[in-house]
N, CA, C, O and CB atoms as a CASP TS submission, in Angstrom:
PFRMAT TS
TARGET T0000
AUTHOR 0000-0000-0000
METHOD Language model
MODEL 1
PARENT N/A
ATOM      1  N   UNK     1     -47.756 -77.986  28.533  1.00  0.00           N
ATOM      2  CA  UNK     1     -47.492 -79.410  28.421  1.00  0.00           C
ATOM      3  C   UNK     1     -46.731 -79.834  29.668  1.00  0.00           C
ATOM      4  O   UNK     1     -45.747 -79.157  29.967  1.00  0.00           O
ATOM      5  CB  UNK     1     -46.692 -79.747  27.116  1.00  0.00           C
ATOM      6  N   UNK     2     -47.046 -80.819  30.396  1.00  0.00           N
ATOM      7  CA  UNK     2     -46.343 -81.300  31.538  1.00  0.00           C
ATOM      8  C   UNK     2     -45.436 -82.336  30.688  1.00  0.00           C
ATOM      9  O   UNK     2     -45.377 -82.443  29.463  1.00  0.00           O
ATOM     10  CB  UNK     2     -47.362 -81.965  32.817  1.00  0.00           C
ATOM     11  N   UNK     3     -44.593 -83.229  31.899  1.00  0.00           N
ATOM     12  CA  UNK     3     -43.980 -84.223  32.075  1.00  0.00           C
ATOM     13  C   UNK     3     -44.779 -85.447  31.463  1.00  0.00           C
ATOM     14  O   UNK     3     -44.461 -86.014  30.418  1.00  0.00           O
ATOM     15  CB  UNK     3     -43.681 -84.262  33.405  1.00  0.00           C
ATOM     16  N   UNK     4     -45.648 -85.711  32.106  1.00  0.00           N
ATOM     17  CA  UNK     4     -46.917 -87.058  31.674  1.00  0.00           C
ATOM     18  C   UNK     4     -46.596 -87.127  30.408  1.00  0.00           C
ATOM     19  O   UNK     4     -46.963 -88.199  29.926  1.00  0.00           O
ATOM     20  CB  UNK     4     -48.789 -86.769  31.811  1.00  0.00           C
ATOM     21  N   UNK     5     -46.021 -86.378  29.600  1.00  0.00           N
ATOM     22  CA  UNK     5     -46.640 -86.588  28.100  1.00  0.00           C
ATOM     23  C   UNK     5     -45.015 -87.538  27.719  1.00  0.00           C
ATOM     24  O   UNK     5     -44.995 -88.172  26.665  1.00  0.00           O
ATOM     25  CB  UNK     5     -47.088 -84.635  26.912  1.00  0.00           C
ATOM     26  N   UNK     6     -44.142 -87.553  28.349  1.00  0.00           N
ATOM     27  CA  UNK     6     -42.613 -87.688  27.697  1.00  0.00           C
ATOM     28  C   UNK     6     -42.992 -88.948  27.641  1.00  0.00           C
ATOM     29  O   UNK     6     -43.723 -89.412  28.515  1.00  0.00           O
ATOM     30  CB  UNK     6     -41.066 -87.278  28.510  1.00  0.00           C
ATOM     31  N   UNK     7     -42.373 -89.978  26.193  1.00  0.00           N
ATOM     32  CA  UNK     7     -42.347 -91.267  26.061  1.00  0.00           C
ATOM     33  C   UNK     7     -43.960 -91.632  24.926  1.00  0.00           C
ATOM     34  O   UNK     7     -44.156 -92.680  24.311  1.00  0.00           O
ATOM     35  CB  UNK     7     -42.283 -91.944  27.816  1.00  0.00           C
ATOM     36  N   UNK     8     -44.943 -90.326  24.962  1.00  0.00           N
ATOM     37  CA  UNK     8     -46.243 -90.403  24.514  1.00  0.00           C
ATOM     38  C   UNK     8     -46.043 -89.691  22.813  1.00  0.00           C
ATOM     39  O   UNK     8     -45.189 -88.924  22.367  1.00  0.00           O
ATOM     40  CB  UNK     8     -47.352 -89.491  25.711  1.00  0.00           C
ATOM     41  N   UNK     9     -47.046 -90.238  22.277  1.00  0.00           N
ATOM     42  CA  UNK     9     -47.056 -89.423  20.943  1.00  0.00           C
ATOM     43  C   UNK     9     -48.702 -88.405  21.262  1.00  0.00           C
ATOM     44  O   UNK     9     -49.811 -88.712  21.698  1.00  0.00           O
ATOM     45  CB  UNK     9     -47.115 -90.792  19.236  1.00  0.00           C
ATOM     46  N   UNK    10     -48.130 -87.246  20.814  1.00  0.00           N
ATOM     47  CA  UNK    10     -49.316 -86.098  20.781  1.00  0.00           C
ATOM     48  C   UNK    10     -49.116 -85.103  19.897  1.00  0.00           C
ATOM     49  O   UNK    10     -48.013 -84.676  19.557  1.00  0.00           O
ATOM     50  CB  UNK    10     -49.525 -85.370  22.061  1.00  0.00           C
ATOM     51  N   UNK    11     -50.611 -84.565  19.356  1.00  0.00           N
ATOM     52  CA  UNK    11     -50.943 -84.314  18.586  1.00  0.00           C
ATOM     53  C   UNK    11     -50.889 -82.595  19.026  1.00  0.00           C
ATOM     54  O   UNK    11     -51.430 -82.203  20.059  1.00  0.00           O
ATOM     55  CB  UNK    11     -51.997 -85.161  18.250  1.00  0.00           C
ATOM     56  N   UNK    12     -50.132 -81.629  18.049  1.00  0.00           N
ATOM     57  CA  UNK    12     -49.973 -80.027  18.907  1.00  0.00           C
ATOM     58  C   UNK    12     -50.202 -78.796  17.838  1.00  0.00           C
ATOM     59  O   UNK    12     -49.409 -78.706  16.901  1.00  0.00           O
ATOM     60  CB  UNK    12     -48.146 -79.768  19.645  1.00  0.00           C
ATOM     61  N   UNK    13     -50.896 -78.181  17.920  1.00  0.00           N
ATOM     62  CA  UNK    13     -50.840 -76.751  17.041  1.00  0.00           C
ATOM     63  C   UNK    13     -49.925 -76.505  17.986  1.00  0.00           C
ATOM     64  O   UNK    13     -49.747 -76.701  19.189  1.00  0.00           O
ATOM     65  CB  UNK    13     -52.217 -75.571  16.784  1.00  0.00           C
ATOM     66  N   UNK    14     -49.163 -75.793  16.642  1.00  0.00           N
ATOM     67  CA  UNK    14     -47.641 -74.863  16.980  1.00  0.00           C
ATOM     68  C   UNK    14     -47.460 -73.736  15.807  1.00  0.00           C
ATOM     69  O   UNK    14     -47.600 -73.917  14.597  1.00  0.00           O
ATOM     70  CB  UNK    14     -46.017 -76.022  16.905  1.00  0.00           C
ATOM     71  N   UNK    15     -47.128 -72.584  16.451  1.00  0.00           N
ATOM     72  CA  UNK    15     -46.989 -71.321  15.637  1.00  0.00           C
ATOM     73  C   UNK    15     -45.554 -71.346  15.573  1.00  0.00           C
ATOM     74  O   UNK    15     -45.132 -71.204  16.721  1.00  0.00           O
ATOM     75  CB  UNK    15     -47.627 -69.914  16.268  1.00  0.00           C
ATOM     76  N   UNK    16     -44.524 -71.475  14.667  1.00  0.00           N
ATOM     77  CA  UNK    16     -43.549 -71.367  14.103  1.00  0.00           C
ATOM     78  C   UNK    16     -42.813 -69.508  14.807  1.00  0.00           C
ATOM     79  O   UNK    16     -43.610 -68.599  15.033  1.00  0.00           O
ATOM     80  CB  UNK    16     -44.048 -71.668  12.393  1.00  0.00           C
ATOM     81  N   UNK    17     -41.782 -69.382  14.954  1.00  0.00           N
ATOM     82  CA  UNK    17     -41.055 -68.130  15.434  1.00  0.00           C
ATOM     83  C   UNK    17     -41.734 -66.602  13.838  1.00  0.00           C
ATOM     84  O   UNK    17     -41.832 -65.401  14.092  1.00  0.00           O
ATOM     85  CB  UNK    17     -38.683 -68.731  15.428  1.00  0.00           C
ATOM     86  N   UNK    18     -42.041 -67.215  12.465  1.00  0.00           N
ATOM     87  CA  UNK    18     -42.149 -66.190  11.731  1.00  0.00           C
ATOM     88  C   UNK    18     -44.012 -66.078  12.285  1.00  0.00           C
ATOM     89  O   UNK    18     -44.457 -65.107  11.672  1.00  0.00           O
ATOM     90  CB  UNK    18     -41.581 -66.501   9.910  1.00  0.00           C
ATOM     91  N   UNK    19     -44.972 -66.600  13.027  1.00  0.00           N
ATOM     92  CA  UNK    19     -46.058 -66.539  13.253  1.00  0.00           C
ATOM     93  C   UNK    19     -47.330 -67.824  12.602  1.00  0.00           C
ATOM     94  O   UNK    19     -48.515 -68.032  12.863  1.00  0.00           O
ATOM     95  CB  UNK    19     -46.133 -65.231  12.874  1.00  0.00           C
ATOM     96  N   UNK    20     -46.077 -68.621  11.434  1.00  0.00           N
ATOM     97  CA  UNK    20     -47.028 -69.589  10.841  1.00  0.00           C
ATOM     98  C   UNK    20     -47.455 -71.035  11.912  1.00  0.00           C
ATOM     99  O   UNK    20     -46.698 -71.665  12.651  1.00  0.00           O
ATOM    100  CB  UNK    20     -46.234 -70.098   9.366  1.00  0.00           C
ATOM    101  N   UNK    21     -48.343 -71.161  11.759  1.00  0.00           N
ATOM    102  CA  UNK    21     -49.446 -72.135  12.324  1.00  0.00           C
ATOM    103  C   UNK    21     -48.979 -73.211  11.965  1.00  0.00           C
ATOM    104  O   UNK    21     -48.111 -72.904  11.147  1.00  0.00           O
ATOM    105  CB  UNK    21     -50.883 -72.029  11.883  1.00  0.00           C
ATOM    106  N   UNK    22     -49.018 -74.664  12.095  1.00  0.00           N
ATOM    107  CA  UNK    22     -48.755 -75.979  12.123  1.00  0.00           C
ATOM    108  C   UNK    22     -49.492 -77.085  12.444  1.00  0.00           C
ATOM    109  O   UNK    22     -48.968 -77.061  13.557  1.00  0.00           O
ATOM    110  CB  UNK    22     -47.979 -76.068  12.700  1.00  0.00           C
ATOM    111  N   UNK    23     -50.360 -78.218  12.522  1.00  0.00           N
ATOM    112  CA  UNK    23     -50.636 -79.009  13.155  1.00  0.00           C
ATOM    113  C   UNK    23     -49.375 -80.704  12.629  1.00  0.00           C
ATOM    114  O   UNK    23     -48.955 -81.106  11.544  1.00  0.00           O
ATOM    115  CB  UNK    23     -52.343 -78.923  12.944  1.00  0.00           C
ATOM    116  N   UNK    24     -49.231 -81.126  13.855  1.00  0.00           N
ATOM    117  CA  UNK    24     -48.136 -81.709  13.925  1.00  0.00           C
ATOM    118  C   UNK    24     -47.976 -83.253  14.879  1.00  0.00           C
ATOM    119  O   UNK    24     -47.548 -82.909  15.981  1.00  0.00           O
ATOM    120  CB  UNK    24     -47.338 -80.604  14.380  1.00  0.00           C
ATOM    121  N   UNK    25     -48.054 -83.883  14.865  1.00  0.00           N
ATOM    122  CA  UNK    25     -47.580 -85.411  15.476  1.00  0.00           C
ATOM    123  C   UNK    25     -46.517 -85.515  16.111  1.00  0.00           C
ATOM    124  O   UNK    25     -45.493 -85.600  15.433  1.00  0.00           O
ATOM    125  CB  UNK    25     -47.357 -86.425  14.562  1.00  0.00           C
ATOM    126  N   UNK    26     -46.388 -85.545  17.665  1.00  0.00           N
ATOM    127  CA  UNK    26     -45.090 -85.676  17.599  1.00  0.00           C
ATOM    128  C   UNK    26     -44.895 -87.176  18.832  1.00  0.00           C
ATOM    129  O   UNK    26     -45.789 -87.792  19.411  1.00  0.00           O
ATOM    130  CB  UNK    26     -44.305 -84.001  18.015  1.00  0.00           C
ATOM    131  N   UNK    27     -43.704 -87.336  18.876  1.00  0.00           N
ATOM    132  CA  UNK    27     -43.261 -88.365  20.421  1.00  0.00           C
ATOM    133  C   UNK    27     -42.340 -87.387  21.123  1.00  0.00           C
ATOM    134  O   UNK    27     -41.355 -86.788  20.693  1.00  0.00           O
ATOM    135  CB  UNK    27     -42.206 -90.126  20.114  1.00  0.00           C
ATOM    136  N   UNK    28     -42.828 -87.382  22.132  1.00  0.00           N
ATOM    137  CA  UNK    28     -42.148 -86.214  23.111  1.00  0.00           C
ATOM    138  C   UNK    28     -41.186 -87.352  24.025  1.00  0.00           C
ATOM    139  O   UNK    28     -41.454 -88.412  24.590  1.00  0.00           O
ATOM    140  CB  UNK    28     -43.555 -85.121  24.279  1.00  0.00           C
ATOM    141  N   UNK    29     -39.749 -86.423  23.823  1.00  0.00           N
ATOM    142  CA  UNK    29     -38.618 -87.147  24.263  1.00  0.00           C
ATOM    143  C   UNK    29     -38.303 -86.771  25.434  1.00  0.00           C
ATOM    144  O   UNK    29     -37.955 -87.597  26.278  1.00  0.00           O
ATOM    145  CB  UNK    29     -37.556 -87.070  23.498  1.00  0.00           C
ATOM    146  N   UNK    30     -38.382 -85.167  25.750  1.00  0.00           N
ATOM    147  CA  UNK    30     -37.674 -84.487  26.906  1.00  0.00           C
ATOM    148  C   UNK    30     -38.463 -83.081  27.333  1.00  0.00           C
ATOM    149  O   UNK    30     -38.970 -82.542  26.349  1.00  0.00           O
ATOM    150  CB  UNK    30     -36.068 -84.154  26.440  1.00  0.00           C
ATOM    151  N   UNK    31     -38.659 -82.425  28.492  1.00  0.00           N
ATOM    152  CA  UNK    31     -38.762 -80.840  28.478  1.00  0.00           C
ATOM    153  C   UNK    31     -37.923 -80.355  29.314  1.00  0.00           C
ATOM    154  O   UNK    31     -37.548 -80.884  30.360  1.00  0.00           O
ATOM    155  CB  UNK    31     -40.050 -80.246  28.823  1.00  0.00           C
ATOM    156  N   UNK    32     -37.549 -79.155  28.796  1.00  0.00           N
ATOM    157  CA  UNK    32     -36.451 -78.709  29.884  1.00  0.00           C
ATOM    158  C   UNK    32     -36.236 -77.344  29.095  1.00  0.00           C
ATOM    159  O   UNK    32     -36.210 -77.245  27.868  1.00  0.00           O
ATOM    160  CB  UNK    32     -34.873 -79.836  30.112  1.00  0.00           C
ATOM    161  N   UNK    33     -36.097 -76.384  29.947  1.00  0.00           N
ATOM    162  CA  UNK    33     -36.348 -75.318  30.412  1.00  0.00           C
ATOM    163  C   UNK    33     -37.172 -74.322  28.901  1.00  0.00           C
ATOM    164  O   UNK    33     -36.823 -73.424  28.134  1.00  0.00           O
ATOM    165  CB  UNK    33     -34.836 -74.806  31.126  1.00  0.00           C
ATOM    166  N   UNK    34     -38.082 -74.953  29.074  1.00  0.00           N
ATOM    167  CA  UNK    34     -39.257 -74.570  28.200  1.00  0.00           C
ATOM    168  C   UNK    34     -39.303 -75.314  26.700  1.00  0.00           C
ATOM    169  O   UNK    34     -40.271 -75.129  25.963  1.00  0.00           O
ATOM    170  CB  UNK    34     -39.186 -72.947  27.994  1.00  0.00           C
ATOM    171  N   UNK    35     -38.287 -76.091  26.340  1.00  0.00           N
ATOM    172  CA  UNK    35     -38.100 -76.908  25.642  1.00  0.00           C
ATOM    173  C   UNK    35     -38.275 -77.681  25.337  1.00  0.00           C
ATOM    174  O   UNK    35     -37.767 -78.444  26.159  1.00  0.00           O
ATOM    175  CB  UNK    35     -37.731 -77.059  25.578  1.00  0.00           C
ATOM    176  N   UNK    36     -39.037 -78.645  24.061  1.00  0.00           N
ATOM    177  CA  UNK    36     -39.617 -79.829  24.155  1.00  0.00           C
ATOM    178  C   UNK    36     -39.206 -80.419  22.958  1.00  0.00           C
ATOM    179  O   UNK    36     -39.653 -80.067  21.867  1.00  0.00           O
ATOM    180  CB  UNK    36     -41.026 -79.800  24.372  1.00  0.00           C
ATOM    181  N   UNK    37     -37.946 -81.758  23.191  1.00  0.00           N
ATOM    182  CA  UNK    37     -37.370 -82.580  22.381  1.00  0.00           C
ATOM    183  C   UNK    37     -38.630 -83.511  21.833  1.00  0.00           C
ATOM    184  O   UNK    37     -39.645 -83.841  22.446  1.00  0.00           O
ATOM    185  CB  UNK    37     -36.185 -83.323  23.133  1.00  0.00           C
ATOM    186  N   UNK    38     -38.407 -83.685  21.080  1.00  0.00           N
ATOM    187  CA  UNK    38     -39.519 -84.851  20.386  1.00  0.00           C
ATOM    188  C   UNK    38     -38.835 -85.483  18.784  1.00  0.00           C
ATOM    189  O   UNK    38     -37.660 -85.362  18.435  1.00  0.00           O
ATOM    190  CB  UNK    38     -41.354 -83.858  19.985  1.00  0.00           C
ATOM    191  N   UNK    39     -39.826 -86.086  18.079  1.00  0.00           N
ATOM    192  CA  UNK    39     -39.540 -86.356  17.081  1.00  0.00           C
ATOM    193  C   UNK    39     -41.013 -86.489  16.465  1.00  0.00           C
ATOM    194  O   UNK    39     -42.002 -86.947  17.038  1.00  0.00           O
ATOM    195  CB  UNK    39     -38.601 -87.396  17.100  1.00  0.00           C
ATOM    196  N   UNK    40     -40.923 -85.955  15.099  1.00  0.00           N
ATOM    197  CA  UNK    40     -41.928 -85.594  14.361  1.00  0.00           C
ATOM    198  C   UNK    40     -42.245 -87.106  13.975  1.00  0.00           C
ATOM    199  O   UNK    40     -41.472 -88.052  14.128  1.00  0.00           O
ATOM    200  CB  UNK    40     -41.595 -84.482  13.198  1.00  0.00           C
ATOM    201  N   UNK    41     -43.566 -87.154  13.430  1.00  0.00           N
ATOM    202  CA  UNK    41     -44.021 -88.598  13.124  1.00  0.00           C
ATOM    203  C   UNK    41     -44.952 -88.425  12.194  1.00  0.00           C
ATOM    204  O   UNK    41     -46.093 -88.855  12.363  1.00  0.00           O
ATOM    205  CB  UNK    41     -44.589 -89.431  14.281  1.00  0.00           C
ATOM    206  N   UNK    42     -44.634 -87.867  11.250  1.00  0.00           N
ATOM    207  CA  UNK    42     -44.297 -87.105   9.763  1.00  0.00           C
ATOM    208  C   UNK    42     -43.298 -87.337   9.321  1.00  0.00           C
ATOM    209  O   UNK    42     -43.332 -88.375   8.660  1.00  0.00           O
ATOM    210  CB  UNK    42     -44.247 -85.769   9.647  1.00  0.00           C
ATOM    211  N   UNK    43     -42.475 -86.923   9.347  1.00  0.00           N
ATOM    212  CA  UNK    43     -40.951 -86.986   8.930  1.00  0.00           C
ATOM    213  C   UNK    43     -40.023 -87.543   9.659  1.00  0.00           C
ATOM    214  O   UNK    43     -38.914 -87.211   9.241  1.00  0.00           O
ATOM    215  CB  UNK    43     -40.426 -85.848   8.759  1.00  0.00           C
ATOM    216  N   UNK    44     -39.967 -88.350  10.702  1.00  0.00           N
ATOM    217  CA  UNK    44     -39.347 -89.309  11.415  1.00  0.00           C
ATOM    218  C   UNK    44     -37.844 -88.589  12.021  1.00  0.00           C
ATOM    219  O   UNK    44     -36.839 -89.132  12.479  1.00  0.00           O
ATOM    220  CB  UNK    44     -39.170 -90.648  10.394  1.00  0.00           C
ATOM    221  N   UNK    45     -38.207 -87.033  11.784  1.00  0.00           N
ATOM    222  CA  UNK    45     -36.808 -86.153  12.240  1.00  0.00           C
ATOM    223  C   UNK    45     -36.774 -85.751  13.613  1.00  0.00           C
ATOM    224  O   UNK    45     -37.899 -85.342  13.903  1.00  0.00           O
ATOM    225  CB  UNK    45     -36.629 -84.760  11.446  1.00  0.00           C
ATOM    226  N   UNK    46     -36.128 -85.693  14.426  1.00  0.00           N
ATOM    227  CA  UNK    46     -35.890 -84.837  15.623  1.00  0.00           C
ATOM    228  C   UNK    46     -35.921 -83.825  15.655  1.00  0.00           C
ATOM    229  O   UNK    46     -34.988 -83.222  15.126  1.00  0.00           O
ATOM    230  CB  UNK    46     -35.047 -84.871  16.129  1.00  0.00           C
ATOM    231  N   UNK    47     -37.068 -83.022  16.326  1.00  0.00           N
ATOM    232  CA  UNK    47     -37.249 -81.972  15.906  1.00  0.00           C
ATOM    233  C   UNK    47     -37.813 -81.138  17.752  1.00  0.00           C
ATOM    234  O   UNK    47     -38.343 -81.745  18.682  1.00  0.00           O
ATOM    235  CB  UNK    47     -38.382 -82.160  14.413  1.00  0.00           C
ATOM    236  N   UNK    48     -37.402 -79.531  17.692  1.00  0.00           N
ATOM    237  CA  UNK    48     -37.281 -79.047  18.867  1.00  0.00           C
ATOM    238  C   UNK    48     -38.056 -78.289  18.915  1.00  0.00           C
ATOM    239  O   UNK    48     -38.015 -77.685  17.843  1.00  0.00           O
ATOM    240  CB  UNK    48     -36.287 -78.646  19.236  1.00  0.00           C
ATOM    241  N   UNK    49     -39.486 -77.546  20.085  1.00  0.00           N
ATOM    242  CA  UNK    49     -40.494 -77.013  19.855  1.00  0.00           C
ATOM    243  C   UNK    49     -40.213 -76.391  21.143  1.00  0.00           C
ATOM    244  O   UNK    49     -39.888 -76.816  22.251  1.00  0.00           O
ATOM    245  CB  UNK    49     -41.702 -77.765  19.480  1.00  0.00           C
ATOM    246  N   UNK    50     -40.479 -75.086  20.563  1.00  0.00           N
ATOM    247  CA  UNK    50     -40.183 -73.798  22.228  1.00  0.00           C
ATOM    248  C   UNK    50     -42.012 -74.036  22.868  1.00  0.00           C
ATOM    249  O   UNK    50     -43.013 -73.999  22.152  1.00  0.00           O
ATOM    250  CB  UNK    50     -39.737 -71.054  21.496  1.00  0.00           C
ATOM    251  N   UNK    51     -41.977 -74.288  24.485  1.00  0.00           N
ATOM    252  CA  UNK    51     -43.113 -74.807  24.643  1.00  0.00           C
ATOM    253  C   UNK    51     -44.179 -73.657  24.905  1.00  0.00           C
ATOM    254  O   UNK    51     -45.315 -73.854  25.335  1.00  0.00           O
ATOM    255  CB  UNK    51     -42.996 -75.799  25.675  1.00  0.00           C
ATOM    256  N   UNK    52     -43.812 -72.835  24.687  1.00  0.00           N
ATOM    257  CA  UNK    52     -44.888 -71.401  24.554  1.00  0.00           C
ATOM    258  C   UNK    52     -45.371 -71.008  23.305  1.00  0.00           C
ATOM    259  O   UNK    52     -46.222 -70.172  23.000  1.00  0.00           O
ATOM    260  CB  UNK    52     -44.224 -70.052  24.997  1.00  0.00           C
ATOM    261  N   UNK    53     -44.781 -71.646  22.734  1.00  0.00           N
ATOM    262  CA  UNK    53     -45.413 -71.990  21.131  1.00  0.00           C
ATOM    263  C   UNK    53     -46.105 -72.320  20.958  1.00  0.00           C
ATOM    264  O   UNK    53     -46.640 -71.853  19.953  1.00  0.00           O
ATOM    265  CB  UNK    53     -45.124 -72.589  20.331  1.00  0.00           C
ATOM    266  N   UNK    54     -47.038 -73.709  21.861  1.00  0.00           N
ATOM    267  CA  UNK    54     -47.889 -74.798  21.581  1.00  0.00           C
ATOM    268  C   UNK    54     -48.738 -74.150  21.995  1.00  0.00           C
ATOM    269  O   UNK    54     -48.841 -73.763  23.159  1.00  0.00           O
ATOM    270  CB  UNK    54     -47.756 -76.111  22.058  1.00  0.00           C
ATOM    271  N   UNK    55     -49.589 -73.900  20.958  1.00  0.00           N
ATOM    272  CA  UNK    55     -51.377 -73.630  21.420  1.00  0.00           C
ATOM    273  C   UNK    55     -52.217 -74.577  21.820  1.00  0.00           C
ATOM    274  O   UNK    55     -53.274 -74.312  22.392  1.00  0.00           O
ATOM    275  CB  UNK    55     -52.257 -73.156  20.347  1.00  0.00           C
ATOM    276  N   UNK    56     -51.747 -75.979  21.508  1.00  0.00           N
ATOM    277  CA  UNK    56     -52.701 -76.897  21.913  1.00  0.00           C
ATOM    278  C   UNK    56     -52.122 -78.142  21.592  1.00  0.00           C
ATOM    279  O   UNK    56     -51.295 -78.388  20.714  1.00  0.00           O
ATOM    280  CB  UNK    56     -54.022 -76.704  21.316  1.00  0.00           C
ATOM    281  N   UNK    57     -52.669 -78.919  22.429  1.00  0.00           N
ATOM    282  CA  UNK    57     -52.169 -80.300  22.335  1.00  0.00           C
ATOM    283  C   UNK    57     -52.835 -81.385  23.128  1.00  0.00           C
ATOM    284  O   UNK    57     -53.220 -81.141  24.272  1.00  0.00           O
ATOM    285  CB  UNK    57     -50.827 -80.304  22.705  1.00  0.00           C
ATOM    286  N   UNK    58     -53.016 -82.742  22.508  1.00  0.00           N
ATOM    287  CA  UNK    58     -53.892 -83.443  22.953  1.00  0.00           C
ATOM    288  C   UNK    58     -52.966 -84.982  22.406  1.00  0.00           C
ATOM    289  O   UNK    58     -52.327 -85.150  21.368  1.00  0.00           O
ATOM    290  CB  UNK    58     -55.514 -82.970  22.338  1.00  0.00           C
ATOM    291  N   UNK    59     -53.237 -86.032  23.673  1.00  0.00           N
ATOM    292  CA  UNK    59     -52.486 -87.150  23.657  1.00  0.00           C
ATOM    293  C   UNK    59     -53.477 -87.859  22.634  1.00  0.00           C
ATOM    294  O   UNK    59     -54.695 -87.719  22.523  1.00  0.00           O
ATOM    295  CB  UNK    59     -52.182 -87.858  25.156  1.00  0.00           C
ATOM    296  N   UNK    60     -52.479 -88.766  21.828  1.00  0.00           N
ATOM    297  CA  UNK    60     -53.211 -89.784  20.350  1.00  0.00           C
ATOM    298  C   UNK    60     -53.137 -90.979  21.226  1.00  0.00           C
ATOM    299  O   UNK    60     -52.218 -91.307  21.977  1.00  0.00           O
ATOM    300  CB  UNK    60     -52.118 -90.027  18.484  1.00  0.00           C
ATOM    301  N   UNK    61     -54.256 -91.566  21.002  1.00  0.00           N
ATOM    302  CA  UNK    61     -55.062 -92.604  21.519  1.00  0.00           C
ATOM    303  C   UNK    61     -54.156 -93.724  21.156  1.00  0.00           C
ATOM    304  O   UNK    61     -54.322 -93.974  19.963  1.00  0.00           O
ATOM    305  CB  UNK    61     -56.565 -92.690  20.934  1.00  0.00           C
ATOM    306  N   UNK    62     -53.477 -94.317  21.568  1.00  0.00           N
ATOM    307  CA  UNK    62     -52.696 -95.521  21.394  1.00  0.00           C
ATOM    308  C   UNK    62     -52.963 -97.131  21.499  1.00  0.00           C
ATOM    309  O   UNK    62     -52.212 -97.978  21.981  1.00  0.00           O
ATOM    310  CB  UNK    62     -51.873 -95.314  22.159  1.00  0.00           C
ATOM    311  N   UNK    63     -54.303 -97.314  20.882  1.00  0.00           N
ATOM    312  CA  UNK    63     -55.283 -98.158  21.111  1.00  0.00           C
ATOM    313  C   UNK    63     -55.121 -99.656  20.171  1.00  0.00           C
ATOM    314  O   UNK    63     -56.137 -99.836  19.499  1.00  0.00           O
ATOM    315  CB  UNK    63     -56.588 -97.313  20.815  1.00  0.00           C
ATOM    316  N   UNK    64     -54.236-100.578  20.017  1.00  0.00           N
ATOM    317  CA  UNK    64     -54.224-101.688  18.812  1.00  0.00           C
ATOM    318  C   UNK    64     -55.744-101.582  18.107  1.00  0.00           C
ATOM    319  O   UNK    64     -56.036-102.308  17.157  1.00  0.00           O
ATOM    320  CB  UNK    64     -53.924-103.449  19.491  1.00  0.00           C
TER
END
């Protein structure tokens, strides 16, 4: 995941530290040093994703 994405909402499979899988919504706030602040858009929580975690991720179309 680069920079481009901070301020964007995107859509990320993420494997959790015990190996479980996820698909997830998020708004990406920050990255820094492999770290990616966001907030879930699901649960409207702040939530922190190690970025070697993310198997995949793709920007949500922000279209009215």
């Amino acid at each position: 995941m680069t920079s481009k994405y901070i301020g964007r909402i995107v859509e990320i499979v993420y494997m959790d530290q015990s190996g479980k899988l996820s698909q997830r919504r998020i708004e990406v706030h920050g990255l820094k040093n492999g770290l990616i602040r966001a907030t879930c858009q699901y649960t409207g929580q702040p939530r922190t994703f190690r970025e070697d975690n993310v198997l995949a991720w793709q920007p949500v179309s922000q279209t009215a």
